[in-house]
C-alpha positions in Angstrom: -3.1 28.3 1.4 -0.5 26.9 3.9 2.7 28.5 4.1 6.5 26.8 4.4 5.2 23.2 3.3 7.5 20.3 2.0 7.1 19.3 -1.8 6.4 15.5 -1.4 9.3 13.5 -2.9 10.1 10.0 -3.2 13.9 8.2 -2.8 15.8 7.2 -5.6 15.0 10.4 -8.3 17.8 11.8 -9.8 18.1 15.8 -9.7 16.0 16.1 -13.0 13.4 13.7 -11.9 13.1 16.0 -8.6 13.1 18.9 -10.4 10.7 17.9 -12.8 7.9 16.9 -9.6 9.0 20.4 -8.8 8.4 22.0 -11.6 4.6 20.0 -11.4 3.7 21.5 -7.6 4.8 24.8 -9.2 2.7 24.7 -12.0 -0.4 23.6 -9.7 0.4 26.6 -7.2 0.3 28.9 -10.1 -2.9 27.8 -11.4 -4.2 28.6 -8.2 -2.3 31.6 -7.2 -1.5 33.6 -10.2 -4.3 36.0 -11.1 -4.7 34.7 -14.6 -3.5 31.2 -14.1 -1.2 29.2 -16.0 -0.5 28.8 -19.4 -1.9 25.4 -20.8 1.0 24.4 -22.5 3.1 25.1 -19.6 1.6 23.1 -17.5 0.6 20.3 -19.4 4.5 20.4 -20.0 5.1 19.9 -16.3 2.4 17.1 -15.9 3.4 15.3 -18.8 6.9 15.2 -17.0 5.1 14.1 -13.8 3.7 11.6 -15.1 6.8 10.9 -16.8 8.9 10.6 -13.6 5.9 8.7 -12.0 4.6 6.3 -14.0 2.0 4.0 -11.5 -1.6 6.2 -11.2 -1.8 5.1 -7.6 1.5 6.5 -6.8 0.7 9.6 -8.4 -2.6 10.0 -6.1 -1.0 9.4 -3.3 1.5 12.3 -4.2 -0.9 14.7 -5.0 -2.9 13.8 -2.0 0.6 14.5 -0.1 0.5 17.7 -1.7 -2.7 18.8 -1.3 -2.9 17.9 2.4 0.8 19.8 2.6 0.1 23.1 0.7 -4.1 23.0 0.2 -3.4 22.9 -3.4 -5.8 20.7 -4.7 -3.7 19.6 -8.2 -6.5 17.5 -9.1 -8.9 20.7 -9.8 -6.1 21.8 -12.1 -5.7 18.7 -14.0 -9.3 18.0 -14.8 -9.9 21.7 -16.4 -6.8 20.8 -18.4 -8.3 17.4 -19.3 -12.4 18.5 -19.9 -11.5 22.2 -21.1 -9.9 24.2 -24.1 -9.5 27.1 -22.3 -5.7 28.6 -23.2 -4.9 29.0 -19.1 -5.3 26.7 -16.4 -6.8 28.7 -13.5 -8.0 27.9 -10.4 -10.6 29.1 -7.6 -12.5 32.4 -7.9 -15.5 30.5 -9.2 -13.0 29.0 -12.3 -12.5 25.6 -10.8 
């Protein structure tokens, strides 16, 4: 995946709202980076909260389009195995996506 990429913002957030899209991209990388993925609760935690700080769908595409074209992390993949799965970790690649 790409190294030294921007997290894609947008102006007027406060310091929680920014930490809390953050907190979102972080949970995506992890799903795709950490060998055993993320816990679900965790990051259904940090998309709840992106969601939260971004209400408007379309907005939220665009930003995880932004992402994904940044970092190669595709957060989409990560939010559907949290959406059509039970599984207790949100993993990513290696054949589990």
């Amino acid at each position: 995946m790409a190294e030294n990429y921007e997290y894609p913002l947008v102006e007027g957030l406060s310091v929680t709202e920014i930490s809390d899209l953050i907190g979102f991209y972080n949970a995506v990388e992890q799903a795709y980076e950490n060998p055993r993925g993320i816990d679900r609760s965790q990051f259904k935690m940090a998309y709840d909260k992106f969601r939260s700080v971004i209400p408007a769908k379309s907005e939220q595409k665009q930003l995880e389009k932004r992402f994904a074209d940044e970092s190669g992390f595709d957060s989409y993949q990560a939010i559907k195995q949290l959406e059509q799965t039970d599984a207790s970790l949100i993993k990513v690649g290696d054949g589990n996506g």
